[in-house]
mmCIF file of the N, C-alpha and C atoms, coordinates in Angstrom:
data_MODEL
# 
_entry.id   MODEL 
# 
loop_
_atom_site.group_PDB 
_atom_site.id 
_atom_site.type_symbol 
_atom_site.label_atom_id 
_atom_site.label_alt_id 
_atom_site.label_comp_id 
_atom_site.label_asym_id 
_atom_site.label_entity_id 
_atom_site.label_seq_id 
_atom_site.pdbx_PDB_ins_code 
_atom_site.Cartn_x 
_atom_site.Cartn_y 
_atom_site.Cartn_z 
_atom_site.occupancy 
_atom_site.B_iso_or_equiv 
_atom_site.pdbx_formal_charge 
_atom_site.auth_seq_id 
_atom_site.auth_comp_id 
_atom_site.auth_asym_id 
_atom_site.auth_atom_id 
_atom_site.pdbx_PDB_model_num 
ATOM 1   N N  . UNK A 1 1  ? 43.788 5.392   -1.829  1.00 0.00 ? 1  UNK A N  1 
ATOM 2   C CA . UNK A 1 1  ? 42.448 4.914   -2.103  1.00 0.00 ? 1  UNK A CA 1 
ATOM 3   C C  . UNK A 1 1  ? 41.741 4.642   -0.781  1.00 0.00 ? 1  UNK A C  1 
ATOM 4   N N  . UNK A 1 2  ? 40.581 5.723   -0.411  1.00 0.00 ? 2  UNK A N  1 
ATOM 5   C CA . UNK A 1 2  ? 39.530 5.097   0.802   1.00 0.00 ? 2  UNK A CA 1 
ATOM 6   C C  . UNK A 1 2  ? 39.440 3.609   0.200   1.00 0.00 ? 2  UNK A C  1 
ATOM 7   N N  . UNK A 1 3  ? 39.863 2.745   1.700   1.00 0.00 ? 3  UNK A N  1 
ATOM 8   C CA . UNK A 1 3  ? 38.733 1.767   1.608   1.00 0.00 ? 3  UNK A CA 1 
ATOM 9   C C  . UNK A 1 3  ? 37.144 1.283   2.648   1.00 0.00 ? 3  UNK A C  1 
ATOM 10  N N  . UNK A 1 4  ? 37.078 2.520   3.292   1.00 0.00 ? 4  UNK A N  1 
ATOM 11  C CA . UNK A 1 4  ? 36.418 2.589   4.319   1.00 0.00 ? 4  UNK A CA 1 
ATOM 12  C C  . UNK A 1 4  ? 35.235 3.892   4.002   1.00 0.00 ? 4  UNK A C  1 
ATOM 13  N N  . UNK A 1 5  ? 34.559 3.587   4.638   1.00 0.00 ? 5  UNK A N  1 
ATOM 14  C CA . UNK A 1 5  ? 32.857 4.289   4.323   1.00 0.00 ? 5  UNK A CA 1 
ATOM 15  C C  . UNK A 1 5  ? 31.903 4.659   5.077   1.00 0.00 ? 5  UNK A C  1 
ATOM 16  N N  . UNK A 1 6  ? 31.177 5.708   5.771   1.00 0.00 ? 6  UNK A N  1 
ATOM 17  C CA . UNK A 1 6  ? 30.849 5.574   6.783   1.00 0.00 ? 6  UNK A CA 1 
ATOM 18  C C  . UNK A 1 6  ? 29.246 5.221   5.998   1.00 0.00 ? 6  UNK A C  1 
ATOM 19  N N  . UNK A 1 7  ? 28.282 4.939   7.043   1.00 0.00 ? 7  UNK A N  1 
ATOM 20  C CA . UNK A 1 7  ? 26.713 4.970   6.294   1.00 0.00 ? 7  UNK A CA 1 
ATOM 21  C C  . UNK A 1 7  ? 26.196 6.257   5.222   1.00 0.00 ? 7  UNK A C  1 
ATOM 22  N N  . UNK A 1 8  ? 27.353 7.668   6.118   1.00 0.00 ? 8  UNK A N  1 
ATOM 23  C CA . UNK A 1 8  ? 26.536 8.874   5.498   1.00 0.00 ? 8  UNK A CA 1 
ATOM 24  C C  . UNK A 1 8  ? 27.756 9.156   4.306   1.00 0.00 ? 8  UNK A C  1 
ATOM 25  N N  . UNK A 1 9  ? 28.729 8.566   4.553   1.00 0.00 ? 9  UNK A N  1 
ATOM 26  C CA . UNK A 1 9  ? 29.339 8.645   2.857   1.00 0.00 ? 9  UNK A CA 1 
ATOM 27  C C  . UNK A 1 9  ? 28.900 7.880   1.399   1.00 0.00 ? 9  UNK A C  1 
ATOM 28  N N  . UNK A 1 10 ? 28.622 6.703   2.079   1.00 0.00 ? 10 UNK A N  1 
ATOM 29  C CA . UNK A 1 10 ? 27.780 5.860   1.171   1.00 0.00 ? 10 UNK A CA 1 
ATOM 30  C C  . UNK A 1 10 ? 26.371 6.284   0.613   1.00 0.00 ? 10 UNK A C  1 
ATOM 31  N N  . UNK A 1 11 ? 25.755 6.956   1.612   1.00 0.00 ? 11 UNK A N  1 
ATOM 32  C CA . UNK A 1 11 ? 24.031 7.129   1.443   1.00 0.00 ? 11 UNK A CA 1 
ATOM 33  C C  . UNK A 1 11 ? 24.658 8.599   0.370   1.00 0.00 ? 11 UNK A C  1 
ATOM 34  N N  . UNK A 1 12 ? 25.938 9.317   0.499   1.00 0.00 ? 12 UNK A N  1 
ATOM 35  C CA . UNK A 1 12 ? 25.990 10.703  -0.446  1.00 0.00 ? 12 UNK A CA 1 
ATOM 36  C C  . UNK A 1 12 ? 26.293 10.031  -2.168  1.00 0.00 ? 12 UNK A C  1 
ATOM 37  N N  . UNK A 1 13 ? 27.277 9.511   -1.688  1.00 0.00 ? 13 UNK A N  1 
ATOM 38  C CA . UNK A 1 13 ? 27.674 8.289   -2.934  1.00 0.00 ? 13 UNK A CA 1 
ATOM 39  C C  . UNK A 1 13 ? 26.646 7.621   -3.558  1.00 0.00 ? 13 UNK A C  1 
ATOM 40  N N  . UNK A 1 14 ? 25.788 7.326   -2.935  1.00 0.00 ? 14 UNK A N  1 
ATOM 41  C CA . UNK A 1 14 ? 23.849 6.850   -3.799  1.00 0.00 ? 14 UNK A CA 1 
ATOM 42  C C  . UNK A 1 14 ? 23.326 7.674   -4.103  1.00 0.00 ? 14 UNK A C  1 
ATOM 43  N N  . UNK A 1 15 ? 23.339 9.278   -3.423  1.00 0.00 ? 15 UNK A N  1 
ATOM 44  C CA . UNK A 1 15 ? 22.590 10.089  -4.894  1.00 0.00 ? 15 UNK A CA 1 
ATOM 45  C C  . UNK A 1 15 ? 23.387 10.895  -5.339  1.00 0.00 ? 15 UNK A C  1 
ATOM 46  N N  . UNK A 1 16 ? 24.826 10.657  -5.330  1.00 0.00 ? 16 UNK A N  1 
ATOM 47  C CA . UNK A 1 16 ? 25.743 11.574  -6.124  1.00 0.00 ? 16 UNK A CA 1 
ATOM 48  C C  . UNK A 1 16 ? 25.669 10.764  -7.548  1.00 0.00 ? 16 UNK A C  1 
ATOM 49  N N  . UNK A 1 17 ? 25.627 9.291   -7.406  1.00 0.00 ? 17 UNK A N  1 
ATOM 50  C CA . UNK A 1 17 ? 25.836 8.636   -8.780  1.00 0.00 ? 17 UNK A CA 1 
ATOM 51  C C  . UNK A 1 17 ? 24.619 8.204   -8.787  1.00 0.00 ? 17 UNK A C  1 
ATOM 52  N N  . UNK A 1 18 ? 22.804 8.320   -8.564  1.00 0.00 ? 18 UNK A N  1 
ATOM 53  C CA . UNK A 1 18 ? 21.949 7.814   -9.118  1.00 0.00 ? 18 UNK A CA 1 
ATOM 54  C C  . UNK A 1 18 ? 20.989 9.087   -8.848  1.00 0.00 ? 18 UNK A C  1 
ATOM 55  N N  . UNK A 1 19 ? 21.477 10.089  -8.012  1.00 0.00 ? 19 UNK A N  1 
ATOM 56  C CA . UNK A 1 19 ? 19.889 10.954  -8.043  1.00 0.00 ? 19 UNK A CA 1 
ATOM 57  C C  . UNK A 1 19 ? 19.064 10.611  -7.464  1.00 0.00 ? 19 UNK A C  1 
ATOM 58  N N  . UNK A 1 20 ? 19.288 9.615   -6.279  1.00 0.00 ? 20 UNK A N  1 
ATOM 59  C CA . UNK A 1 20 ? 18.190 8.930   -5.484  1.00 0.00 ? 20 UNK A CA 1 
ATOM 60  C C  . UNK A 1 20 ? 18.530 8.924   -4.216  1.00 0.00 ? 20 UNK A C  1 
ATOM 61  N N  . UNK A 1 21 ? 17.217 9.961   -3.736  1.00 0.00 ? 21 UNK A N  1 
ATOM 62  C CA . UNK A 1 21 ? 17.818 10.758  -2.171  1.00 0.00 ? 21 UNK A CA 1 
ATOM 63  C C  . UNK A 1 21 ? 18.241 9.141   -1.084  1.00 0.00 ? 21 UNK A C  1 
ATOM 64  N N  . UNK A 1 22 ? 19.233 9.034   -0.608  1.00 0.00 ? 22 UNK A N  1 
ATOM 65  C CA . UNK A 1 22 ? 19.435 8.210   0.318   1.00 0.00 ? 22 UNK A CA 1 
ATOM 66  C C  . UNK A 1 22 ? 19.900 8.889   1.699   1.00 0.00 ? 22 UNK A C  1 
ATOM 67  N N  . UNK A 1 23 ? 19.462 8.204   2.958   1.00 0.00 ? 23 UNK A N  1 
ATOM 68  C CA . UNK A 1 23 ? 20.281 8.747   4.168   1.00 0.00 ? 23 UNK A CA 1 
ATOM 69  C C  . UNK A 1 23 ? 21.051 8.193   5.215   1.00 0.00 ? 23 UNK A C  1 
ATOM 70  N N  . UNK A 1 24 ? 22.301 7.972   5.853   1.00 0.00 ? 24 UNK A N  1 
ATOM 71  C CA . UNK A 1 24 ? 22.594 7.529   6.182   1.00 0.00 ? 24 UNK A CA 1 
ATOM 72  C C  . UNK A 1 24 ? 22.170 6.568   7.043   1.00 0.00 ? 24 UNK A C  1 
ATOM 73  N N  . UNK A 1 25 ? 21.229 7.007   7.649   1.00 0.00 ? 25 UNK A N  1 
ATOM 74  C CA . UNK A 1 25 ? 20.569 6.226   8.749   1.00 0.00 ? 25 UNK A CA 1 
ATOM 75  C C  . UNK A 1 25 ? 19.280 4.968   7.639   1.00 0.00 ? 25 UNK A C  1 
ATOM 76  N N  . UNK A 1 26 ? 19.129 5.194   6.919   1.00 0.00 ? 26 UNK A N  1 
ATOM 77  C CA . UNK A 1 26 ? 18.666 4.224   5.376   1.00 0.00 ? 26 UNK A CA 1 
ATOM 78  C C  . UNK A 1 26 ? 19.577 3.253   5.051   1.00 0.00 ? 26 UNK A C  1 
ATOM 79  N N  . UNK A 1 27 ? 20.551 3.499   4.714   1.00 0.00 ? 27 UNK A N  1 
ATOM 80  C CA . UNK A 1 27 ? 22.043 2.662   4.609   1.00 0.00 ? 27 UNK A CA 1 
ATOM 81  C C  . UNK A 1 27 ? 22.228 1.474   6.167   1.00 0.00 ? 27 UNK A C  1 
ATOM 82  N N  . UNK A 1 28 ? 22.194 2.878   7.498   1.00 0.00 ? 28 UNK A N  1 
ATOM 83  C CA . UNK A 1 28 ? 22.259 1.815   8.625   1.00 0.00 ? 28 UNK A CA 1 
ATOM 84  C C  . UNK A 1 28 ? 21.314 0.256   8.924   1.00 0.00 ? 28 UNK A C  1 
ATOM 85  N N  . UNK A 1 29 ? 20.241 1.272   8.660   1.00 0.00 ? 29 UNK A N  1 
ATOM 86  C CA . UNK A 1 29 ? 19.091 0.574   9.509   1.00 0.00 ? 29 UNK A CA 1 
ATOM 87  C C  . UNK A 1 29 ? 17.924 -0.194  8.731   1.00 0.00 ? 29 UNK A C  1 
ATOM 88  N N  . UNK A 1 30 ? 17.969 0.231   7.395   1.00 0.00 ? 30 UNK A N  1 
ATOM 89  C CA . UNK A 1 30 ? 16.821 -0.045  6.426   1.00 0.00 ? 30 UNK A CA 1 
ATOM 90  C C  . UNK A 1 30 ? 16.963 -1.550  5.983   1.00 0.00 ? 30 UNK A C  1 
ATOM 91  N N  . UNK A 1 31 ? 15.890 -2.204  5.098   1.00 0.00 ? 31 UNK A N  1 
ATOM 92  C CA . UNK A 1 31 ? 15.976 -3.432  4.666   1.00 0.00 ? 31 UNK A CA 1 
ATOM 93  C C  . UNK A 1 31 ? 15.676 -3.236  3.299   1.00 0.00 ? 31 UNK A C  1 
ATOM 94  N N  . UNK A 1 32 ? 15.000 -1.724  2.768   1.00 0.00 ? 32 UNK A N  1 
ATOM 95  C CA . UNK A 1 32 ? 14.915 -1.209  1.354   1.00 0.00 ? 32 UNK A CA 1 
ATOM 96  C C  . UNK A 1 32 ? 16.006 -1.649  0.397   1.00 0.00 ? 32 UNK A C  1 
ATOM 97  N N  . UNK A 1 33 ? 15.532 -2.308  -0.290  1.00 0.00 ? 33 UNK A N  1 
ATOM 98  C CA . UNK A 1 33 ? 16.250 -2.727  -1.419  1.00 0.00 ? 33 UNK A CA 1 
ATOM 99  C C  . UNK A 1 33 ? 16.690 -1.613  -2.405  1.00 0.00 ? 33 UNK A C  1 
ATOM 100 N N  . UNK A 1 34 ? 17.430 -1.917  -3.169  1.00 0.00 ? 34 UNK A N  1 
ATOM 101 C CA . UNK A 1 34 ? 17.860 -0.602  -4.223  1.00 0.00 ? 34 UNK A CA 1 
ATOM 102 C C  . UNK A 1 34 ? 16.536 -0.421  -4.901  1.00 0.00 ? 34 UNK A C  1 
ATOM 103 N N  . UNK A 1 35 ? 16.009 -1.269  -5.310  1.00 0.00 ? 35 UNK A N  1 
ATOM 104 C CA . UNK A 1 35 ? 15.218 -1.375  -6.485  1.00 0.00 ? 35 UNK A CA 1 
ATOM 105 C C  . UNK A 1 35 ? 13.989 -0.836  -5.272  1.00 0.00 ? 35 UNK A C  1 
ATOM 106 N N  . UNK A 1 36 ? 13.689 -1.158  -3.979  1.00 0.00 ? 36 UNK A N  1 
ATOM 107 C CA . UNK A 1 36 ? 12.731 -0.132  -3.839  1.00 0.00 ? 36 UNK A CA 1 
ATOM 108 C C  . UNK A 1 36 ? 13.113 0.896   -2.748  1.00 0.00 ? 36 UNK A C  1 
ATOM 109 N N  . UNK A 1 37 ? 13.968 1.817   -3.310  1.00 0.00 ? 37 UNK A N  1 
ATOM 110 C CA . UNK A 1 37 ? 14.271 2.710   -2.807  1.00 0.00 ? 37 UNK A CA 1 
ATOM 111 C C  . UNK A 1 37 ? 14.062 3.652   -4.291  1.00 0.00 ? 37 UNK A C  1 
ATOM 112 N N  . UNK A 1 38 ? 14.059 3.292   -5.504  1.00 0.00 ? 38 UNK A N  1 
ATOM 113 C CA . UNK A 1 38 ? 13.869 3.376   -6.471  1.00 0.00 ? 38 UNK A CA 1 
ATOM 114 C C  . UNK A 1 38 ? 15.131 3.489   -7.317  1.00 0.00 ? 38 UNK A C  1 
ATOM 115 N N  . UNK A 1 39 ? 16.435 2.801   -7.194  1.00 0.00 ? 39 UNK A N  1 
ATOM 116 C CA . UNK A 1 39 ? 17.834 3.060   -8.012  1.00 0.00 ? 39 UNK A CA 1 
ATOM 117 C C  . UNK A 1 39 ? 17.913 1.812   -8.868  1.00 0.00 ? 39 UNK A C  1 
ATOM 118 N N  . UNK A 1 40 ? 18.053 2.526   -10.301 1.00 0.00 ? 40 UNK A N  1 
ATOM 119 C CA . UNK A 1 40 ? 17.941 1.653   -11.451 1.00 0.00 ? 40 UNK A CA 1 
ATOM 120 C C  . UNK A 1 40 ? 18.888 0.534   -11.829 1.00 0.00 ? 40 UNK A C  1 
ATOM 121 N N  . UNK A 1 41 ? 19.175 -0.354  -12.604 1.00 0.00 ? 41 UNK A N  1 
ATOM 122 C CA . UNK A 1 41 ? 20.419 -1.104  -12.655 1.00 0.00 ? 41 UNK A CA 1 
ATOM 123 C C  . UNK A 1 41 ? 21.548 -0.479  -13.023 1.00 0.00 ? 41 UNK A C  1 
ATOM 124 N N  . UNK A 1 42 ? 20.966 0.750   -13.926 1.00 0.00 ? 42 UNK A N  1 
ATOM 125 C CA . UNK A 1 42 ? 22.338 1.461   -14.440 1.00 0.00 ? 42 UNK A CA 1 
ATOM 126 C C  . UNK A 1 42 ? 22.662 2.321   -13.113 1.00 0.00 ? 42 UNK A C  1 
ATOM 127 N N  . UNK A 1 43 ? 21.771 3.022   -12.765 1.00 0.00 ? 43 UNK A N  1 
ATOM 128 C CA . UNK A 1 43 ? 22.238 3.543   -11.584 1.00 0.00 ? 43 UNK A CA 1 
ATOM 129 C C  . UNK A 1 43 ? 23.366 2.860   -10.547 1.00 0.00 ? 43 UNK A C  1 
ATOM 130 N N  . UNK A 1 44 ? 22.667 1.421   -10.142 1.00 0.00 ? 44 UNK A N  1 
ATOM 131 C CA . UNK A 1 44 ? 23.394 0.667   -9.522  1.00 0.00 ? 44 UNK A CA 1 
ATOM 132 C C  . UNK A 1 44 ? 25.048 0.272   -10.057 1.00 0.00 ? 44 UNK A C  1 
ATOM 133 N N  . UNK A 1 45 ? 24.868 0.428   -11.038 1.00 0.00 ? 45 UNK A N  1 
ATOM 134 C CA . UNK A 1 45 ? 26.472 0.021   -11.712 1.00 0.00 ? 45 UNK A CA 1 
ATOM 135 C C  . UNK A 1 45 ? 27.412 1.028   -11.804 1.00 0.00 ? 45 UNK A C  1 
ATOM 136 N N  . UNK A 1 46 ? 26.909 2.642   -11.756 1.00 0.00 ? 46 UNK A N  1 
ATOM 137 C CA . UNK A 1 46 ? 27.472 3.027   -11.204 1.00 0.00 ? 46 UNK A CA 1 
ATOM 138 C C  . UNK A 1 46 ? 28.176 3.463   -10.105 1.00 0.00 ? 46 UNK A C  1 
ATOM 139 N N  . UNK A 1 47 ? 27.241 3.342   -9.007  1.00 0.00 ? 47 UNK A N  1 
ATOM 140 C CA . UNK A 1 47 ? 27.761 2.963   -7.901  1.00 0.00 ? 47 UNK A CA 1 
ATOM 141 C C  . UNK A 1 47 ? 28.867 2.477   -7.483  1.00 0.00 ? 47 UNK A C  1 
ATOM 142 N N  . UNK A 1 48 ? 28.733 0.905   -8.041  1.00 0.00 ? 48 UNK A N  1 
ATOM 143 C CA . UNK A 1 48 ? 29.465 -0.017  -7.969  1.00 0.00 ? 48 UNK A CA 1 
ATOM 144 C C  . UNK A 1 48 ? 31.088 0.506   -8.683  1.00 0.00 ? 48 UNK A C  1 
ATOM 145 N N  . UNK A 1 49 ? 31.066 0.952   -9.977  1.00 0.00 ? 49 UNK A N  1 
ATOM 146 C CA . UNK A 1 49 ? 31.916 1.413   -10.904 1.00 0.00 ? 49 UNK A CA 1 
ATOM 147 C C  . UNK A 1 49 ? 33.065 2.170   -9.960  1.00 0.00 ? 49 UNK A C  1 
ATOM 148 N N  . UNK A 1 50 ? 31.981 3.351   -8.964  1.00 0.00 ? 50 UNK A N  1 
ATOM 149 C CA . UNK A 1 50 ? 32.566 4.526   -8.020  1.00 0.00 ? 50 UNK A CA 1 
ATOM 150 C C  . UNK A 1 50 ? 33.543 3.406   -7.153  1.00 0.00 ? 50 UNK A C  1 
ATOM 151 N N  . UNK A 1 51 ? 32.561 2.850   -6.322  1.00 0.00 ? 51 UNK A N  1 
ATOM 152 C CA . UNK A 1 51 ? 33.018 1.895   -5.223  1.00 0.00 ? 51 UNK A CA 1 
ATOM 153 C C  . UNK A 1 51 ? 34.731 1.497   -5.778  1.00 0.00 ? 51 UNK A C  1 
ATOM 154 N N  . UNK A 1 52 ? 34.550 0.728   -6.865  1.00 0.00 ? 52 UNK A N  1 
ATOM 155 C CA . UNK A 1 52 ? 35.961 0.313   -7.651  1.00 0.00 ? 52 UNK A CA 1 
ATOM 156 C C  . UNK A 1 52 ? 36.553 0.941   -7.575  1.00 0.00 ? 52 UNK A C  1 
ATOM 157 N N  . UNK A 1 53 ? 36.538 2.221   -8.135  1.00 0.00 ? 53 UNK A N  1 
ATOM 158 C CA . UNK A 1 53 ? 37.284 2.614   -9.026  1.00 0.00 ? 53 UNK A CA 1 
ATOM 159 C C  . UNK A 1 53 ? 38.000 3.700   -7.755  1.00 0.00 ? 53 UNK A C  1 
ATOM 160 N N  . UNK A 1 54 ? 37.542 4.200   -6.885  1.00 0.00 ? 54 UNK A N  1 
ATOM 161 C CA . UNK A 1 54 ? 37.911 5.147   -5.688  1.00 0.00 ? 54 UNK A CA 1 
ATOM 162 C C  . UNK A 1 54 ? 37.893 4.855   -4.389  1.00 0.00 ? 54 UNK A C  1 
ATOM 163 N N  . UNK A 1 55 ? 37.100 3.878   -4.151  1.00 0.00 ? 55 UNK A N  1 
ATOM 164 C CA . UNK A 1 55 ? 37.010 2.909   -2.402  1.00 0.00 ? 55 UNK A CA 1 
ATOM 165 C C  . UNK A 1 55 ? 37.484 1.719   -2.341  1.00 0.00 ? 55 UNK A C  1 
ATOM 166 N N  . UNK A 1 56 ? 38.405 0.860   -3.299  1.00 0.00 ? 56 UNK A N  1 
ATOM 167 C CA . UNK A 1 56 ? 39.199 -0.198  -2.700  1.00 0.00 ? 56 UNK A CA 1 
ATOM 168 C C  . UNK A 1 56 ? 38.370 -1.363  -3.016  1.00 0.00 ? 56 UNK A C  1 
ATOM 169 N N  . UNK A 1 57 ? 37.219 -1.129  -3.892  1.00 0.00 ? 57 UNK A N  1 
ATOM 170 C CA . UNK A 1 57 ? 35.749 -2.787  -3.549  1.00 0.00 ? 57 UNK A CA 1 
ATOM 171 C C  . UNK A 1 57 ? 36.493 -3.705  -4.489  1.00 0.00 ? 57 UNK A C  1 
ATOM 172 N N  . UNK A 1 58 ? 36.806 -4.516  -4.204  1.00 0.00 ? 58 UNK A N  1 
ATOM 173 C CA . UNK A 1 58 ? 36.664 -6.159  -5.668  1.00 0.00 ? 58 UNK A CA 1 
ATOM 174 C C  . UNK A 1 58 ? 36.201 -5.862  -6.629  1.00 0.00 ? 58 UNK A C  1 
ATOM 175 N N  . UNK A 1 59 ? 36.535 -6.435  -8.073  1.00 0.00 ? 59 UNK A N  1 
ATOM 176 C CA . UNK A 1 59 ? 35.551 -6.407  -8.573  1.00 0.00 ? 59 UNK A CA 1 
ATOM 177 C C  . UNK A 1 59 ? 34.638 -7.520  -8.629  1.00 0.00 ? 59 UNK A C  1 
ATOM 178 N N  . UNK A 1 60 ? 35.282 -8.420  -7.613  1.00 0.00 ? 60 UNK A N  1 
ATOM 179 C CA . UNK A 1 60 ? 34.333 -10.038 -7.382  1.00 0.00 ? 60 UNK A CA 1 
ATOM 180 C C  . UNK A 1 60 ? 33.208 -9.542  -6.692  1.00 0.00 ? 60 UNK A C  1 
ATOM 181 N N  . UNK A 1 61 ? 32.971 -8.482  -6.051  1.00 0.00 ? 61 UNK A N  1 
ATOM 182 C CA . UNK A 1 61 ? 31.774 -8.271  -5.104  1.00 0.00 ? 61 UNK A CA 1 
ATOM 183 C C  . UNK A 1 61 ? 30.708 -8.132  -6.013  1.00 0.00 ? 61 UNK A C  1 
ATOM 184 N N  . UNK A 1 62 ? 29.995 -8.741  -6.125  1.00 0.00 ? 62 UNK A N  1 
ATOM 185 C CA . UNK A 1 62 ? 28.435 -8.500  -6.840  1.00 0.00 ? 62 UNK A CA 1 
ATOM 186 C C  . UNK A 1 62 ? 27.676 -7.979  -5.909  1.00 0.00 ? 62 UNK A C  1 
ATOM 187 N N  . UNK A 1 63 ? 26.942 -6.784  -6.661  1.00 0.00 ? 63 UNK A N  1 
ATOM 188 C CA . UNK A 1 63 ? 25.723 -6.281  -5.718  1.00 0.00 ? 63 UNK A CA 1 
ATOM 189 C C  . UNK A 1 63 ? 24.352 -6.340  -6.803  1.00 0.00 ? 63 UNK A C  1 
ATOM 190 N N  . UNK A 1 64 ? 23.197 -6.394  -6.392  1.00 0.00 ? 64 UNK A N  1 
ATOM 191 C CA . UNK A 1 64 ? 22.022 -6.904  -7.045  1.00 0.00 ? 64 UNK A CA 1 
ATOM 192 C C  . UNK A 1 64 ? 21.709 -5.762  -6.832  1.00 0.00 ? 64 UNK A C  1 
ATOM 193 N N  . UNK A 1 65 ? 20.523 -5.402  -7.272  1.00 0.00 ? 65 UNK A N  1 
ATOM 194 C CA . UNK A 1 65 ? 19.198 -4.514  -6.992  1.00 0.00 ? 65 UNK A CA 1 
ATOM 195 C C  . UNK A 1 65 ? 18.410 -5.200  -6.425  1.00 0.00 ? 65 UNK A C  1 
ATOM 196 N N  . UNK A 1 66 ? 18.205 -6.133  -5.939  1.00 0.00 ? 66 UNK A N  1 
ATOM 197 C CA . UNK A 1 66 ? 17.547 -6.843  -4.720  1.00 0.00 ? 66 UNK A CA 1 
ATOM 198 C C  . UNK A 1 66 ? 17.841 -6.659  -3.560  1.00 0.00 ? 66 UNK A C  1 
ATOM 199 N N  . UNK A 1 67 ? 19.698 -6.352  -3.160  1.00 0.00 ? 67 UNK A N  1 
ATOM 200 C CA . UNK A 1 67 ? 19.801 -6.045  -2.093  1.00 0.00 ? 67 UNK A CA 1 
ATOM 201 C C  . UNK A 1 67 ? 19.554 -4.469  -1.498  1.00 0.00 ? 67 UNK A C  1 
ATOM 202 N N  . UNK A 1 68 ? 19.847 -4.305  -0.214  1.00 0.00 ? 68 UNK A N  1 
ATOM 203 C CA . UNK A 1 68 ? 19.873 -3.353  -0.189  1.00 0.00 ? 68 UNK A CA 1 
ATOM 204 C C  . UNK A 1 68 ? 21.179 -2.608  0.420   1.00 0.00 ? 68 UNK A C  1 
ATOM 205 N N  . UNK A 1 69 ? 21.208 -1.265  0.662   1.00 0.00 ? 69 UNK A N  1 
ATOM 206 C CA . UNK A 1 69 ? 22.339 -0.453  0.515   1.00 0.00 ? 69 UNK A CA 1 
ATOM 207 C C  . UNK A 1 69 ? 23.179 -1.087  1.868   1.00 0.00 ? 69 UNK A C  1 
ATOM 208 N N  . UNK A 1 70 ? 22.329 -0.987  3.222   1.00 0.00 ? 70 UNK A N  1 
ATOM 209 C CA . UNK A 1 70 ? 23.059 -1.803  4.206   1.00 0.00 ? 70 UNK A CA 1 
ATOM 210 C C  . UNK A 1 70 ? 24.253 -3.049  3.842   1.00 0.00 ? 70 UNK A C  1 
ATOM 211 N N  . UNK A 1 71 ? 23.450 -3.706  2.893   1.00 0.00 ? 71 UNK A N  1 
ATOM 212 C CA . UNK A 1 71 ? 24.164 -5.126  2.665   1.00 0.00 ? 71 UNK A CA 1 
ATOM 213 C C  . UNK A 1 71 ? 25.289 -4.711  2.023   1.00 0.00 ? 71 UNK A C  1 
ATOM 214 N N  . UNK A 1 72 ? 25.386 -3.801  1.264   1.00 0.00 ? 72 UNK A N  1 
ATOM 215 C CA . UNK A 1 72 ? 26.553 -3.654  0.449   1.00 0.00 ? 72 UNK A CA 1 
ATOM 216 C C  . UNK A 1 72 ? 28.003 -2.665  1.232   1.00 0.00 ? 72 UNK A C  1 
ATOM 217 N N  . UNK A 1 73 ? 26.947 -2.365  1.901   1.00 0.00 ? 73 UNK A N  1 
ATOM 218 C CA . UNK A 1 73 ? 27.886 -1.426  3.367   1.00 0.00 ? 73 UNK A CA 1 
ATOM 219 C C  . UNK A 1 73 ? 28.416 -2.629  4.204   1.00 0.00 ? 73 UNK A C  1 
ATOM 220 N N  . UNK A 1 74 ? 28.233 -3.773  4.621   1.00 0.00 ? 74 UNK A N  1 
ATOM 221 C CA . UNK A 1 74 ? 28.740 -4.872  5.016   1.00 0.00 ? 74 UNK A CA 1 
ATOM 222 C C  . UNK A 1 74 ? 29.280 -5.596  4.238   1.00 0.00 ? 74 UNK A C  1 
ATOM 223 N N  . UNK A 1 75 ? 29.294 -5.691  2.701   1.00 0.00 ? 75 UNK A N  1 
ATOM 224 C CA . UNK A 1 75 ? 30.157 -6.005  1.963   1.00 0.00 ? 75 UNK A CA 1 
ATOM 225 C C  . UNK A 1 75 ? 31.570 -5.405  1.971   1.00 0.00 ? 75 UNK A C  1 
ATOM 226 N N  . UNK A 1 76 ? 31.827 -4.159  2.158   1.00 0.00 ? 76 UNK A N  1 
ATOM 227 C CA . UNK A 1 76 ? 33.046 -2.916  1.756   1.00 0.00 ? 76 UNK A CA 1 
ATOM 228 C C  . UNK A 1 76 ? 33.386 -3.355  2.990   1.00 0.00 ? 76 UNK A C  1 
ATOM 229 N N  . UNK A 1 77 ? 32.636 -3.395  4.653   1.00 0.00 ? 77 UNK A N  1 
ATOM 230 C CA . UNK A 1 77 ? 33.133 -3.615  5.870   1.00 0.00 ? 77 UNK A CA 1 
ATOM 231 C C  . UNK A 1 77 ? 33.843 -4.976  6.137   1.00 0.00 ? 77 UNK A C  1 
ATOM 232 N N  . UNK A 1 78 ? 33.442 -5.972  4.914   1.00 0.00 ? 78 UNK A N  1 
ATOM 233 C CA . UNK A 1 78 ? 34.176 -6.991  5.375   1.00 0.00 ? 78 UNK A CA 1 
ATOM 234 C C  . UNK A 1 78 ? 33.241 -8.009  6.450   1.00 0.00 ? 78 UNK A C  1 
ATOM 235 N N  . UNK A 1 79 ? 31.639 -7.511  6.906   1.00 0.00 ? 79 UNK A N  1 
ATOM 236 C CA . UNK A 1 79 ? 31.072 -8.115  7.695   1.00 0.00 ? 79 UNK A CA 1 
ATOM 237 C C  . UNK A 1 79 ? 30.453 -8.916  7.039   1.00 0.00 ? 79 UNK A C  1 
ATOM 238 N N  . UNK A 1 80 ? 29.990 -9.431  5.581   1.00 0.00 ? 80 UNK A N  1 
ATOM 239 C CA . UNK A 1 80 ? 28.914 -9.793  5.199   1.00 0.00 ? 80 UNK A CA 1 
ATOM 240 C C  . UNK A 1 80 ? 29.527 -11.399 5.088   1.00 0.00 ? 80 UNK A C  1 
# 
């Protein structure tokens, strides 16, 4: 099981499971929230679902649609 992610695996992983172009350097550097980047709650849960179920995440980690993709990339890193 990856538990490690780079920005541009994560940003592929956001529109492999929502259809919502993301780019790595979006993931790095951005403060765009999910919700305005435009990724839905269901969208978001899948994500999350992926994250679980194939990258090693908690399932204690909560991620909002308020945050954004960065934050949750420092969640998986262990920085947040």
């Amino acid at each position: 099981m990856d538990t490690t992610l780079s920005p541009t695996d994560l940003a592929a992983l956001i529109n492999r499971c929502t259809g919502v172009a993301v780019t790595g350097d979006q993931v790095c550097f951005s403060q765009q929230s999910f919700d305005e980047l435009g990724v839905d709650s269901l969208g978001l849960m899948g994500v999350v679902a992926e994250l679980q179920r194939n990258h090693g995440m908690s399932r204690e980690v909560d991620v909002a649609p308020d945050q954004s993709p960065r934050e949750l990339l420092s969640l998986l890193t262990g920085r947040a």
